[in-house]
N, C-alpha and C positions, 0 to 999 in steps of 0.2 A: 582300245586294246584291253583285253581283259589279264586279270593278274593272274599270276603263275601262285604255284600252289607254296612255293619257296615265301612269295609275298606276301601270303595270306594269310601264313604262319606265324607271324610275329602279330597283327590285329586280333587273332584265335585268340590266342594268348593272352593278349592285355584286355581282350572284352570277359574270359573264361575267367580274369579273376576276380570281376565284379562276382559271379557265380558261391565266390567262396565269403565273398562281406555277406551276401543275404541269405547264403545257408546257414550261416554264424546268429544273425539276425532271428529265422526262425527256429534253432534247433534251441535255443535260451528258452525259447517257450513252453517247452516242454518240461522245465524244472518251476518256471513261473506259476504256474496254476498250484500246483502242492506247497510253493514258499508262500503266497499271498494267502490259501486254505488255512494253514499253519500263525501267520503271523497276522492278519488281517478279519482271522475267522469266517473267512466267506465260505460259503456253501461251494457244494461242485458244482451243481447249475449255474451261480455267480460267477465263479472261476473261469467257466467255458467263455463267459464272453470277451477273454482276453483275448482269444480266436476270433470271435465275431470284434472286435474292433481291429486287428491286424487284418483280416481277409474282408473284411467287409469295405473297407479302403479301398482292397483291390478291387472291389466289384465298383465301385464309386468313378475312384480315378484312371481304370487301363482306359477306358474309350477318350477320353479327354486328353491322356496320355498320346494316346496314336494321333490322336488329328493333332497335336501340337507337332510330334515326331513328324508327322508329314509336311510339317511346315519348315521346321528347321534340322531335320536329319536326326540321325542315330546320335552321333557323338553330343552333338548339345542337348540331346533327352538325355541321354548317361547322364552328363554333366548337371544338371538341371535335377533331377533325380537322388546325384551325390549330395546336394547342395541339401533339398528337402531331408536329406535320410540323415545326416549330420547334426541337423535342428534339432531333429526327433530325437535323437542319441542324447543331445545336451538338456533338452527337455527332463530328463530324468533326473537331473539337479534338486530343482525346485520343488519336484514330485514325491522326490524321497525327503527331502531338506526343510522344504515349507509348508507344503498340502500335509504330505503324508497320508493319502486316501487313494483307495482303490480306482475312483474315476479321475484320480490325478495322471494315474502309471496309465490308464486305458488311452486316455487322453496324447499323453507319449508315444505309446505303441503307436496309436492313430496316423500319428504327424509322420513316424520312421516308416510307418507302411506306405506310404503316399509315398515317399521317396524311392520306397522299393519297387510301388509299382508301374513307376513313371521308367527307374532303371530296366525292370525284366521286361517291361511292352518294349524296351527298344532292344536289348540283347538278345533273347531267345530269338525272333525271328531274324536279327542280325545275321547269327549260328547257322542259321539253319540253310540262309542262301549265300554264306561266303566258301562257297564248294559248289561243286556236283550236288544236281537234287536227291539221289541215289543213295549217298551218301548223309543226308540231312539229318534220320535217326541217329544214326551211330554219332554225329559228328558233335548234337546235343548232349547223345547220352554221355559222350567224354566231357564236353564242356563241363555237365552236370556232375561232373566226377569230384572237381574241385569243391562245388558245392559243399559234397558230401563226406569232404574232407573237413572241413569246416563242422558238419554236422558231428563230426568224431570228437571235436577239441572243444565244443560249445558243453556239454553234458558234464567234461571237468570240469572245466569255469565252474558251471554252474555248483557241481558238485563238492569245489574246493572253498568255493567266496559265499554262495548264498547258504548252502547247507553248512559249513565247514565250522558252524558255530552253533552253540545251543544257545535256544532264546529261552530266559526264565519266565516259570509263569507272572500272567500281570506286571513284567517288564515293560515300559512302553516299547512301541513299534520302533524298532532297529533297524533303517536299509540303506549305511551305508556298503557294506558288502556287495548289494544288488547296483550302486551306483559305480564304484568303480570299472566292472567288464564296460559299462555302457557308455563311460567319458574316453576310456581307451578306442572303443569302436569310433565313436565320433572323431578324436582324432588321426586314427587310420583312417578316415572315411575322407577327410580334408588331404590328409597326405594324398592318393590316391585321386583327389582331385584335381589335385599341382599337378601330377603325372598325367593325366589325360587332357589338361589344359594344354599341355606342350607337347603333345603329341597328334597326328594327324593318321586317322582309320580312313581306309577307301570306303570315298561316299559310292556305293550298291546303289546307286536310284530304281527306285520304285521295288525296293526289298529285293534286289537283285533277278529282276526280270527284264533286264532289257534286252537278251534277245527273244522274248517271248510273245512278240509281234509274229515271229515265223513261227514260232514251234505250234506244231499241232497238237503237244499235250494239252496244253493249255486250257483250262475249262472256262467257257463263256458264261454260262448260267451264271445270275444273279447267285451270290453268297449261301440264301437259305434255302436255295431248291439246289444244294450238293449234298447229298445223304450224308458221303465219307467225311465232312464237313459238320453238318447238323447232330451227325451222329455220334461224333469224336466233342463236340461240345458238352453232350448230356455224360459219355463216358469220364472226358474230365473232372467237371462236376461232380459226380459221383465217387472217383477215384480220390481225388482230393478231400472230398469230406472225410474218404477212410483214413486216411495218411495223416490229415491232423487230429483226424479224432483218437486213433490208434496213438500219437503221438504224444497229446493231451491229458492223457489218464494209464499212459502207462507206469508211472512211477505210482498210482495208486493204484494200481492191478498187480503190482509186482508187490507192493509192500503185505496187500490182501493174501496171495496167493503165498506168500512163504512166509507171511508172520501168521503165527494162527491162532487163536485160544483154544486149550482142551474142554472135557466136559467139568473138568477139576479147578476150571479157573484157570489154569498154565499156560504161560505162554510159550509157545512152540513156534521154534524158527529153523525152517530148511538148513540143514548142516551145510550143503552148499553157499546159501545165502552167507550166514556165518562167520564162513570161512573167506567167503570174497572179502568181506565187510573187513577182515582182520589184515589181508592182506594189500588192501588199498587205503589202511589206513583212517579206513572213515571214523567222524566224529558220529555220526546218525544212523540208522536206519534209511535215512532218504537219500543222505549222500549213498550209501551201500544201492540203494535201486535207481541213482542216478548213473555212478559207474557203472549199473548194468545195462543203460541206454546206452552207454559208451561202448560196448561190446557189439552192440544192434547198431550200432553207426559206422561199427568198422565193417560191419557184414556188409551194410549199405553200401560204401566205398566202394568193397570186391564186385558188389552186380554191377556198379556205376562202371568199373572200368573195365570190365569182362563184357559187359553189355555188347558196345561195336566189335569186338573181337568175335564174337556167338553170329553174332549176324552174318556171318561169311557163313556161315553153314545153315543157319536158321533162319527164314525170313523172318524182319522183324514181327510183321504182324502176328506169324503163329508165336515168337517168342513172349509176345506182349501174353495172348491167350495159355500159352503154359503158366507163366507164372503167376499170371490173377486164378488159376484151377489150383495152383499149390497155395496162395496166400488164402484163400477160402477154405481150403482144408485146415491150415494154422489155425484162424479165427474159430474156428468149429472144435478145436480142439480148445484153444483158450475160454469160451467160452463153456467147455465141458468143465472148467474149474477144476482141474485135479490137483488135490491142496499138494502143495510141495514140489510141483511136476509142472503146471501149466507156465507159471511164469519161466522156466529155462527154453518154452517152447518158443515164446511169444517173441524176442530176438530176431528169429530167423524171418521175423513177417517182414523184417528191413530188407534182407538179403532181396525178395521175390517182388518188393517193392519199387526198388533203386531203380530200372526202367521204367517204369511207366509214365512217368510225368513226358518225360521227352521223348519215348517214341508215341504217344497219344499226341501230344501237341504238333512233333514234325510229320505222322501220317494225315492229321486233319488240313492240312496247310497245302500239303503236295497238291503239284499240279492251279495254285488259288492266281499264278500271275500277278497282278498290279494289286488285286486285293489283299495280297499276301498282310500287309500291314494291320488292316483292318479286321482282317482276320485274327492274324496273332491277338489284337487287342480282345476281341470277344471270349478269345482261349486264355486270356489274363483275367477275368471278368468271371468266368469259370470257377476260381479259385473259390469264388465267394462262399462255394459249397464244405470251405474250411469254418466259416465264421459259423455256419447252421449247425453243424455235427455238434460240437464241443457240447452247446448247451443243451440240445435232447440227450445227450448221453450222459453228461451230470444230474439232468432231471431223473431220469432211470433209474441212474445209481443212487441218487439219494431216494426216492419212491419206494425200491426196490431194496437198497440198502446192500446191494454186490455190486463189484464194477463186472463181473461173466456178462451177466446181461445187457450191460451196453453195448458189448461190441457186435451186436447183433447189427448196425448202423456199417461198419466198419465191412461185415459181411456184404453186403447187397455193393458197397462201394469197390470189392473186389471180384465180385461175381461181374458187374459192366466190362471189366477189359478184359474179361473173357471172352464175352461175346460178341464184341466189338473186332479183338481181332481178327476170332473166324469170319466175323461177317466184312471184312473188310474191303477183299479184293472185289467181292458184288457190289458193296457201296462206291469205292471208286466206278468202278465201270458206271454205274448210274446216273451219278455227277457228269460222267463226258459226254450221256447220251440226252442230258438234262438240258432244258432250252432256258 
């Protein structure tokens, strides 16, 4: 007997908050790269690879992930997952405390990303078949919502404990600040695992296809001969590289673009910038361009949860393709560097972002049947296009000596779900006519 949708509601729920620990998780990252620049003296290039050790994990462990999840379910990959991402959290004891070196913290991020990505190979596609397939976009993109709640409260953290102090010069390396958010995560992450120990999710077997012996949507073809499928792979990929690279250097795009030097020697700072800065209190300049990701997380929120509501009017697929045509326009304009002017623009790239991840993932999935699993797992694998951006776009910047010129990377990563959404409803059709 399948569950009523009353039933389904309360698992939604407690799987959608996992959503909100690993948005938490990556949205930290985004102040990380300018604290460790800062205090560590790493290069931007160097910096980048705190990305490539978080997503490079993903690409590592989602396939490993899924064939474990196919063994023993959703709820004990969650469970199994909280466990690993908990380590990784307390990891950063020793890292700040003992090491104190940069392949200490990469080393942590490592261990928490493996936990993350054991947790998302089994929720995302959980989402996506605990409903109507129809429904699967939207149902994510709400999930996703919580996330990007999380993504709103992570860039304070960041901006109150890691920046909220000046470090003196030739001070030694200081990170108890950075350790505290990460022992609280850890122990919310164990809290959260009591809670799903005692609790029981409707096992979906075979990712919620079982009656897809009869349905005729059902696509037969082997996995890589479904365009909508293969296609939606490289789209993610590429999407992803934008969203963390855009993620990774916008606190030093933002710091670039509204602190300036005259030809006089003077430094000039955006009377907006300024004025934020005075009124949030900040001790820094970096906390000031960190609250300003926090304005671009709140935008992100508003699509995350506007998203399913738009889809009643807008298929999702053209919506995905409108707003990769506006986030490209953004980028192009950011990268036009208009000193004082570009960073108030760059924000809104969140707003036109906040879909794509989940309806790229729940359009490639549609119609997959029993492979649905193994599928999600290659669409976690996908990410790894996070761990590449970071460090060609530090290399740029520093080569080059602007960060405008990186987000050239960021471009190309929003121009794909453009054209992916147009091209969508062909590629499904091709997949069902695929042997």
């Amino acid at each position: 007997m399948k569950p009523t949708r009353n039933q389904l509601l309360f698992p939604f729920l407690m799987v959608a908050s996992l959503f909100f620990i690993w948005g938490f998780c990556h949205a930290m990252l985004d102040v990380l790269n300018k604290h460790f620049q800062n205090i560590l003296e790493v290069s931007k290039t160097q910096s980048g690879f705190i990305q490539t050790s978080v997503f490079g994990a993903y690409f590592l462990m989602a396939l490993p992930s899924a064939l474990l999840i196919r063994r023993i379910g959703y709820q004990r990959g969650i469970l199994l997952g909280l466990v690993v991402l908990a380590i990784g959290a307390f990891l950063f004891i020793p890292a700040g405390l003992v090491f104190k070196t940069f392949w200490a913290f990469l080393l942590a991020l490592f261990v928490l990303s493996t936990g993350l990505a054991c947790i998302e190979t089994a929720a995302n596609p959980y989402v996506t078949v605990l409903g109507p397939k129809d429904g699967a976009a939207g149902r994510l993109s709400t999930a996703q919502a919580f996330n990007s709640v999380a993504y709103i409260i992570a860039p304070t953290v960041g901006g109150m404990f890691i920046f909220g102090q000046q470090q003196e010069a030739g001070a030694p390396a200081e990170f108890h600040s950075l350790i505290i958010p990460y022992v609280v995560l850890g122990c919310v992450v164990l809290l959260v695992f009591a809670i799903f120990s005692l609790i029981k999710l409707p096992d979906i077997d075979g990712g919620g296809e079982a009656d897809d012996a009869d349905d005729a949507s059902v696509h037969k073809a082997p996995l890589f001969r479904q365009p909508h499928f293969t296609f939606g792979i490289v789209t993610q990929f590429l999407y992803i590289a934008a969203q963390v690279g855009v993620n990774a250097f916008a606190v030093n795009y933002i710091l670039e673009n509204a602190i300036t030097t005259a030809a006089s020697g003077e430094t000039v700072t955006s009377p907006l910038f300024a004025w934020y800065g005075s009124i949030t209190g900040a001790a820094r300049p970096e906390a000031t361009a960190a609250y300003v990701i926090t304005i671009a997380m709140v935008l992100y929120a508003v699509g995350r949860f506007s998203g399913a509501p738009i889809t009643r009017i807008i298929k999702p697929n053209l919506l995905l393709s409108l707003y990769g045509v506006i986030n490209s326009v953004i980028i192009l304009l950011v990268m036009a560097n208009i000193k004082h002017i570009s960073w108030m623009i760059l924000p809104f790239c969140w707003l036109f972002m906040s879909i794509m991840f989940p309806f790229i993932f729940a359009m490639s999935l549609r119609n997959l049947g029993e492979k649905t699993k193994i599928a999600a797992s290659f669409q976690i694998m996908s990410i790894v296009g996070g761990a590449i951006a970071p460090p060609f776009m530090g290399f740029l910047a520093d080569q080059y000596h602007s960060m405008a010129i990186c987000f050239i990377l960021p471009l190309i990563g929003f121009v794909a779900p453009a054209i992916y959404g147009l091209a969508y409803p062909g590629l499904l059709e091709k997949s069902g006519r695929a042997a």
